[in-house]
C-alpha positions as CSV (number, residue, x, y, z in Angstrom):
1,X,70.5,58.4,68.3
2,X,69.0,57.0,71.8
3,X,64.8,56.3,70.9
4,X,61.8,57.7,72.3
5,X,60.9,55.3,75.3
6,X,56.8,55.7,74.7
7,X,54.5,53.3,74.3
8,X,53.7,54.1,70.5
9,X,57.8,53.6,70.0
10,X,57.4,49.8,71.9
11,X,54.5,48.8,69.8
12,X,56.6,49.9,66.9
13,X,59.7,48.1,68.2
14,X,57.5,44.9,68.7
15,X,55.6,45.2,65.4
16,X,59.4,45.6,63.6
17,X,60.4,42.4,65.9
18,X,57.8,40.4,64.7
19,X,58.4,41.9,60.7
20,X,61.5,40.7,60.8
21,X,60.5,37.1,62.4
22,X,58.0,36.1,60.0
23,X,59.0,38.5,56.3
24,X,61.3,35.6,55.7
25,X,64.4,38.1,54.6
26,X,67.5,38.6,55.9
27,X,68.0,41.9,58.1
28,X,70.7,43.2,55.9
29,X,68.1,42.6,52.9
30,X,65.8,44.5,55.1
31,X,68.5,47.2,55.4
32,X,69.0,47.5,51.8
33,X,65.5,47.8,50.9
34,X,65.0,50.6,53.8
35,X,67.9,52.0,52.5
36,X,69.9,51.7,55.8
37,X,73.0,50.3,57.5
38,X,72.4,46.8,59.0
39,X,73.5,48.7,61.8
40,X,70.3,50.5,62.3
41,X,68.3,47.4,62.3
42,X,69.5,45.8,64.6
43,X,69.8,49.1,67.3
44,X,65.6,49.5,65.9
45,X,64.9,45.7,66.6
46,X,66.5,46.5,70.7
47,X,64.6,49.9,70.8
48,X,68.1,52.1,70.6
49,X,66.9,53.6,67.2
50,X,63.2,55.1,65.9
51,X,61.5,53.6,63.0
52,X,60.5,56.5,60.5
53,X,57.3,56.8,59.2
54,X,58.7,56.6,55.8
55,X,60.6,53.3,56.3
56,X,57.6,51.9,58.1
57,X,55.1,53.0,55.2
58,X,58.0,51.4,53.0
59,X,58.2,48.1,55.0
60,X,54.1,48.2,54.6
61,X,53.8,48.4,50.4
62,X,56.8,46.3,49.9
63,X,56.4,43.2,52.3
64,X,52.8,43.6,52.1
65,X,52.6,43.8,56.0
66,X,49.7,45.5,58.3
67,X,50.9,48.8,59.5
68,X,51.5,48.8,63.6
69,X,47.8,49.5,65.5
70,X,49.3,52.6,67.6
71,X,46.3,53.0,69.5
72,X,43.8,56.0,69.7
73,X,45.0,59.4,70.3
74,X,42.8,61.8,72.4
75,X,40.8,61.0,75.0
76,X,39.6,57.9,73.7
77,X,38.2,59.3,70.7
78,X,36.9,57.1,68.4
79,X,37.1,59.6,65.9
80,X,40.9,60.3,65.7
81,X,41.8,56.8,65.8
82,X,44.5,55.7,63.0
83,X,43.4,53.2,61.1
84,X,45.7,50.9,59.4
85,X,45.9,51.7,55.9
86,X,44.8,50.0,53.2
87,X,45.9,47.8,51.0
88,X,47.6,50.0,48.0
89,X,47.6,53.3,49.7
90,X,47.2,56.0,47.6
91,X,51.0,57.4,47.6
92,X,50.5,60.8,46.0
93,X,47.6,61.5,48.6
94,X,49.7,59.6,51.0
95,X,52.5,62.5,50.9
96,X,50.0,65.4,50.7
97,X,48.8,64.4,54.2
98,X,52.2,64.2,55.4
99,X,53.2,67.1,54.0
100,X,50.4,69.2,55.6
101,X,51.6,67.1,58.7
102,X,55.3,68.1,58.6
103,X,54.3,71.6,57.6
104,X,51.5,73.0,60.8
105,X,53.8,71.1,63.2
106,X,57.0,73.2,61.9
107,X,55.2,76.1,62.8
108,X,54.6,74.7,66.5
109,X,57.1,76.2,69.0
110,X,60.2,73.6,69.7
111,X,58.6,72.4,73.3
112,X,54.9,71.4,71.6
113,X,56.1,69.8,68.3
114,X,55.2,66.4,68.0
115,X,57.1,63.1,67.8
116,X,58.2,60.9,65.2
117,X,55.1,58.7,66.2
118,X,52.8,61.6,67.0
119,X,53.0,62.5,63.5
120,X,52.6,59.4,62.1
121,X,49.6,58.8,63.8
122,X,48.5,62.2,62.5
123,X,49.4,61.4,58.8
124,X,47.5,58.5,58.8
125,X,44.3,60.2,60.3
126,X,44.8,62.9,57.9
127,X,45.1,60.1,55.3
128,X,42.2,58.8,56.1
129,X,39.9,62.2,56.0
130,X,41.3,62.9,52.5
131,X,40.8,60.0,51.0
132,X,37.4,60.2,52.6
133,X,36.9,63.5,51.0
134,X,38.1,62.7,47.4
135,X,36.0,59.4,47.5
136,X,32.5,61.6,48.3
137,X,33.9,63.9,45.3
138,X,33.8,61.4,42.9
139,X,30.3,60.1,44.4
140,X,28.0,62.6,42.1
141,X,24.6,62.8,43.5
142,X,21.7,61.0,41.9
143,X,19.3,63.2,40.3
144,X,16.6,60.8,40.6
């Protein structure tokens, strides 16, 4: 599988790069814990192959590493800029978002659906609103 060439698949390429540099495991102990062929490391590590959002979420809880800062999407909108995530992300909300993701960009025709790294950058901003959302829900107003 030859990789997207944009510039959120370099930043991921880099961010992997320097992962591997400084996790202090062995890329076929990376593979193994990403569930891969040592194969695929090494063709993500030269850019031939993407990173999935999963095995980059995966990386993120297990080594305990910052998530990649993709940039803003939009037109420099503040607004919809991911956030890296926080430290133990709520998994269950976590898989809502991308399921709500995965699920409005399947009903996209072919030619507008987004990218591997479009919709991780859209998981993470829907991340973000819903945890928003259920944190003010468990916030009951004061009746004083």
């Amino acid at each position: 599988m030859q990789a997207a060439t944009d510039g959120s698949t370099r930043k991921i390429q880099l961010w992997f790069q320097k992962v591997l540099a400084t996790c202090g495991h062995k890329q076929s102990e990376i593979a193994a814990l990403l569930d891969l062929p040592s194969s695929a490391i090494s063709k993500i590590k030269s850019g031939q192959q993407n990173l999935g959002a999963a095995e980059l979420l995966k990386l993120h809880e297990s080594l305990n590493v910052p998530l990649p800062d993709l940039g803003y999407r939009g037109k420099g909108d503040r607004e919809t800029a991911p956030q890296p995530a926080p430290r133990g992300i709520d998994r269950a909300l976590f898989d809502a978002a991308f399921d709500q993701v995965e699920q409005t960009d399947r009903l996209l025709p072919e030619h507008q659906r987004m990218n591997q790294h479009e919709v991780l950058e859209t998981v993470f901003y829907v991340y973000r609103k819903m945890a928003k959302e259920k944190h003010s829900a468990w916030r009951k107003p004061s009746d004083d």
